[in-house]
C-alpha atoms as an extended CHARMM CRD file, in Angstrom:
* protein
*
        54  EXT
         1         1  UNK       CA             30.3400000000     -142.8970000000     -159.7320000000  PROA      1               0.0000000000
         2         2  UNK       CA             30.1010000000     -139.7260000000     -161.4890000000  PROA      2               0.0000000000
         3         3  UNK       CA             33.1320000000     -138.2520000000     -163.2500000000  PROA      3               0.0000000000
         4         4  UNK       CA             33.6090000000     -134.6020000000     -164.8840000000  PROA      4               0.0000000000
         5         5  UNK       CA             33.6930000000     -134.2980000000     -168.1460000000  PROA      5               0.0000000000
         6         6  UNK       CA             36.5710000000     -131.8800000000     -168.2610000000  PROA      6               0.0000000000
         7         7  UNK       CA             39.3900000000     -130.6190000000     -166.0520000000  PROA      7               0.0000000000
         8         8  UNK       CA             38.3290000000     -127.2560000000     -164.1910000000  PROA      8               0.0000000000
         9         9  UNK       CA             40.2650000000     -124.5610000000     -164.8390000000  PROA      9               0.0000000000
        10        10  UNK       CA             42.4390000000     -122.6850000000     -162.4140000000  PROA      10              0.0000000000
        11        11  UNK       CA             39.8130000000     -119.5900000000     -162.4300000000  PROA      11              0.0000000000
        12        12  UNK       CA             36.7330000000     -121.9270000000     -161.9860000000  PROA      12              0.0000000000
        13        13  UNK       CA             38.4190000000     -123.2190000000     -158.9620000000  PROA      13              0.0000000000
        14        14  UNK       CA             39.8770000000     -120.5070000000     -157.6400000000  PROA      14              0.0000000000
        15        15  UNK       CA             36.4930000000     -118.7510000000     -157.5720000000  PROA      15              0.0000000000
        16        16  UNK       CA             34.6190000000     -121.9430000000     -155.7910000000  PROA      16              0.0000000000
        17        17  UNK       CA             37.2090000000     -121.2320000000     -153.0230000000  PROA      17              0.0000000000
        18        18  UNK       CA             36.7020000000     -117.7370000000     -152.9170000000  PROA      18              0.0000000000
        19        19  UNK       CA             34.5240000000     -117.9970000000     -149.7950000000  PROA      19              0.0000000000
        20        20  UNK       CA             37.2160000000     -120.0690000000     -147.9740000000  PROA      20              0.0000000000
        21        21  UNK       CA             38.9700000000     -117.8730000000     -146.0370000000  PROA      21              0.0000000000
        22        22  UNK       CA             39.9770000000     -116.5520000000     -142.7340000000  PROA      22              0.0000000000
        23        23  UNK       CA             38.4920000000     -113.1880000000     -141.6990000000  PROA      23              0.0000000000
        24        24  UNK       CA             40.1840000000     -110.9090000000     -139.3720000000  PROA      24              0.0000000000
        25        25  UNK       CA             38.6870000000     -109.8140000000     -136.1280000000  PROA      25              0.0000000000
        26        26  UNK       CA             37.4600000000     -106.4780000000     -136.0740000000  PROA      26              0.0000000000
        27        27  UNK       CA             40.0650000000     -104.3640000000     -133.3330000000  PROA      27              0.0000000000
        28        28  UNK       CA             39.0950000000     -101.0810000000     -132.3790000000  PROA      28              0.0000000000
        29        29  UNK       CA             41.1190000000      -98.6090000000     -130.0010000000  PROA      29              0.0000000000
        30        30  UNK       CA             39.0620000000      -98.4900000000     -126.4450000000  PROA      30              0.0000000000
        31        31  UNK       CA             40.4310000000      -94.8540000000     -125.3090000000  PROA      31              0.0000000000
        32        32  UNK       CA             38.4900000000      -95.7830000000     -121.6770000000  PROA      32              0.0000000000
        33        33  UNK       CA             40.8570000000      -98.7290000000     -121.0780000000  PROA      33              0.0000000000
        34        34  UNK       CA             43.4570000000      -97.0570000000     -123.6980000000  PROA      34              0.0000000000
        35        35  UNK       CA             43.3000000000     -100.3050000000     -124.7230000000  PROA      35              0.0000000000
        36        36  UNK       CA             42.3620000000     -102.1610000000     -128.3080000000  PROA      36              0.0000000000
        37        37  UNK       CA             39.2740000000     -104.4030000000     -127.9020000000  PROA      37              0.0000000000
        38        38  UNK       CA             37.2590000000     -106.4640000000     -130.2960000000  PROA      38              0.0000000000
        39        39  UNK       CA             34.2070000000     -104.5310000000     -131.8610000000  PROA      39              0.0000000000
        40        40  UNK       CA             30.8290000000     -104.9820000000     -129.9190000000  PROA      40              0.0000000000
        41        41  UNK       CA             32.4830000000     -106.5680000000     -126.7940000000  PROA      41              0.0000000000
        42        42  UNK       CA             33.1470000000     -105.2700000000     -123.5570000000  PROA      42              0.0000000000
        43        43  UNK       CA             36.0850000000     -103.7000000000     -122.3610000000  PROA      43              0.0000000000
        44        44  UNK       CA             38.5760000000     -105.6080000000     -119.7830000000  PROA      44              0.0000000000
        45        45  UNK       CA             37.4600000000     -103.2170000000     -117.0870000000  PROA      45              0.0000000000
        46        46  UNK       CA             34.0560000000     -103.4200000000     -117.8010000000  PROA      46              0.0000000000
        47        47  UNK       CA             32.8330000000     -100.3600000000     -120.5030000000  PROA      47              0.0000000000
        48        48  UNK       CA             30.7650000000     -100.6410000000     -123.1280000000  PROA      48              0.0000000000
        49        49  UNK       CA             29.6920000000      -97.6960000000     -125.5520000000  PROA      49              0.0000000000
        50        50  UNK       CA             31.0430000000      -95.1860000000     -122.7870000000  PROA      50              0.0000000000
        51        51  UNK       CA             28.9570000000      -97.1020000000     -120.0760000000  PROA      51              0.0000000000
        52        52  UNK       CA             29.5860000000      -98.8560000000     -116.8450000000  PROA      52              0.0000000000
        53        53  UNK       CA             28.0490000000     -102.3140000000     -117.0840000000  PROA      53              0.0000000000
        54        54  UNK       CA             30.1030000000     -104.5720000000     -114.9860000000  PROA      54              0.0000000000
């Protein structure tokens, strides 16, 4: 089995795990619903981009 030659180092690890991490949604404020919604999804009563499309 293969073994490393050295101990990594704090920043060598700590920049492999760089990429592991949680992203927050992006909220936006739906003044149609005066409501916040998620970005790119539809309203809860049914808007989208201004529009009616449920």
């Amino acid at each position: 089995m293969a073994v490393p030659a050295r101990k990594s180092s704090k920043a060598k690890k700590r920049m492999r795990r760089s990429h592991q991490k949680l992203n927050r949604p992006e909220i936006s404020f739906d003044a149609s619903a005066g409501d916040y919604r998620r970005s790119h999804r539809i309203s809860l009563n049914g808007y989208y981009n201004g529009k009616k499309v449920l």
